[in-house]
C-alpha positions, -999 to 999 in steps of 0.1 A, spaced: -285 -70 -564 -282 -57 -604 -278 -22 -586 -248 -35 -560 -226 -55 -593 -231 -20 -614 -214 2 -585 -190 -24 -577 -182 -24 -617 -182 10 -619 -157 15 -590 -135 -15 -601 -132 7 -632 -125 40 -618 -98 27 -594 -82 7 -628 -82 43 -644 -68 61 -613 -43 35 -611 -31 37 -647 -32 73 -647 -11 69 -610 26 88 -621 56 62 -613 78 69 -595 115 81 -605 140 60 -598 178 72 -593 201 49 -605 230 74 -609 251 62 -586 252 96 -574 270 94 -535 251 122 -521 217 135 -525 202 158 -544 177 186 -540 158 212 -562 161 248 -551 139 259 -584 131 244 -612 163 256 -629 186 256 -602 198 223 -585 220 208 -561 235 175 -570 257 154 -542 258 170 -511 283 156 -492 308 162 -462 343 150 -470 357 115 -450 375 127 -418 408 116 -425 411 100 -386 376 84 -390 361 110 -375 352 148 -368 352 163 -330 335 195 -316 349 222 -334 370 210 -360 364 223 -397 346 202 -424 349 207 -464 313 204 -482 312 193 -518 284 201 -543 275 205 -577 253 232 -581 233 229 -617 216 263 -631 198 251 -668 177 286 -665 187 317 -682 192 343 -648 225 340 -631 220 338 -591 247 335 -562 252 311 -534 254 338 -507 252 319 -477 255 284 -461 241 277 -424 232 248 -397 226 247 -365 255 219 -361 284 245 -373 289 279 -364 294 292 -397 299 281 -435 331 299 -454 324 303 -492 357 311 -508 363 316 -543 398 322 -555 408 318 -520 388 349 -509 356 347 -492 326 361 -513 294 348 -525 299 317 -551 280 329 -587 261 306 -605 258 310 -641 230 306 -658 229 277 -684 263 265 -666 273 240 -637 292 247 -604 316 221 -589 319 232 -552 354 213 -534 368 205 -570 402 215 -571 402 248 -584 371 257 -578 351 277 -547 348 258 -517 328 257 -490 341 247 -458 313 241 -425 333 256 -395 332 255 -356 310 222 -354 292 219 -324 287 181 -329 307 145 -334 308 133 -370 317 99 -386 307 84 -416 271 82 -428 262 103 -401 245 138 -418 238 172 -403 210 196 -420 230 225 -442 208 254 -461 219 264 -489 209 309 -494 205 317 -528 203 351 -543 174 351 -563 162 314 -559 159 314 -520 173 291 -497 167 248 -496 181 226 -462 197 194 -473 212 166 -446 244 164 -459 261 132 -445 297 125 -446 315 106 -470 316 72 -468 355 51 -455 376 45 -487 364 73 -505 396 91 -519 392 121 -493 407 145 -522 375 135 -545 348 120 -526 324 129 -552 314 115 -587 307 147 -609 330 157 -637 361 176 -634 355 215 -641 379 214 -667 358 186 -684 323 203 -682 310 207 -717 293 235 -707 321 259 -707 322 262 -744 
């Protein structure tokens, strides 16, 4: 009996020290309207997120704009060279109006659909979108390889011009 209360002590207090030592979870109270996903370490996408179809919804093969903030806190520069799904035939990366790969400072931030800034628009889709519904997109990095997000469109009454909550490019205080 004095054998069975020592082993029940001794595993009441290794579950109370596993339990303390248990990491909590992080909680996102950002606000943020689309999710976001780690490619590295240093390099981050923040708000993924299909614009509002401005008739409520998008048919089989129309063209949808993505937006993104794309956060690089390490010290290599990388490029966003390619974005694919099997729910769109291909994604266009333009940058100045001409299609390229999208560079990614390092240390700096990326604002992808911002007005006057690259965008990224998912064409040909071979499905029916309406709000809140979300299609897989992967991102292809560079150097950092590649991460799939669902990227769901924007929600009704989002301003379709800015249906995202990150800063303005020209208000990023990391273009000092």
């Amino acid at each position: 009996m004095r054998t069975q209360r020592r082993s029940l002590v001794v595993l009441a207090a290794a579950l109370l020290v596993t339990a303390c030592g248990a990491e909590t979870p992080e909680v996102d109270d950002s606000g943020a309207v689309g999710p976001d996903e780690a490619v590295t370490a240093d390099l981050k996408l923040l708000q993924v997120q299909l614009a509002y179809p401005a008739d409520g919804v998008y048919e089989q093969g129309e063209d949808v704009p993505l937006y993104a903030g794309i956060s690089n806190t390490g010290t290599t520069d990388d490029d966003l060279v390619a974005v694919r799904g099997p729910d769109f035939a291909d994604g266009a990366l333009l940058v100045d109006g001409e299609p390229g790969s999208i560079p990614v400072p390092a240390n700096d931030n990326v604002y992808v659909g911002a007005e006057g800034a690259p965008s990224v628009v998912l064409e040909d889709l071979s499905t029916t979108l309406r709000s809140s519904a979300s299609i897989p997109v992967t991102f292809v990095f560079e150097k950092a390889g590649e991460v799939t997000i669902d990227a769901m469109v924007a929600a009704e009454g989002q301003d379709s011009g800015q249906p995202y909550d990150f800063p303005d490019p020209a208000d990023d205080p990391t273009d000092a």
